[in-house]
C-alpha positions, 0 to 999 in steps of 0.5 A: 769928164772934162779934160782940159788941153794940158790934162791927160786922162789915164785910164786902165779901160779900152775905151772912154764911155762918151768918148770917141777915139779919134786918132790913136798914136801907138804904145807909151811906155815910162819906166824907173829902176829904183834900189833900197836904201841900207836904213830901210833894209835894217828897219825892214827888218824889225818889222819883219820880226814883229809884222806890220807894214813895211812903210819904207818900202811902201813909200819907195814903190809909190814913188816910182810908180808916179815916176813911171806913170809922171814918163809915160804921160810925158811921152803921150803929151809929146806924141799929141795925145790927150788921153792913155788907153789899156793903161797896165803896170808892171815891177820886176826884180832887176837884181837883189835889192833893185826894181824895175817899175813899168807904166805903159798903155795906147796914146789916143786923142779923144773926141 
């Protein structure tokens, strides 16, 4: 895998087969808390009667995993990393209506 200077690989491993670990700078971590949206509480709710996935909110929790994860890398790059190790994410509810999405991992600089 080639990883250019402005590229950050990502991964959820400990280690990068091929690949030394040179330098390691410590935890990164990117976070967001994001809240539903009226309309897709009440659209959620049809679908709840009838099944089926609930787009909506499907589309909300992608989103803020790409943020989290989009804040994490930011902190490795600003650290001088060029990869992410032990990469894990985690949701929590914060409050009704209200999740807390977490990226975070070991910025590295890889050989």
């Amino acid at each position: 895998m080639t990883v250019s200077k402005t590229d950050m690989l990502i991964c959820t491993t400990d280690s990068v087969p091929g690949r030394d670990v040179l330098q390691t700078f410590g935890l990164v971590r990117g976070a967001t808390v994001r809240a539903k949206h009226i309309g897709t509480d009440i659209v959620a709710g049809l679908r709840n009667l009838v099944g089926g996935e609930m787009t909506g909110y499907s589309s909300l929790l992608a989103g803020a995993r790409e943020q989290a994860l989009d804040r994490m890398k930011e902190e490795a790059q600003r650290m001088g990393a060029n990869a992410i190790i032990g990469v894990r994410m985690e949701t929590s509810a914060i409050m009704n209506g209200a999740s807390e999405i977490v990226a975070y991992g070991t910025a590295v600089r890889l050989s």
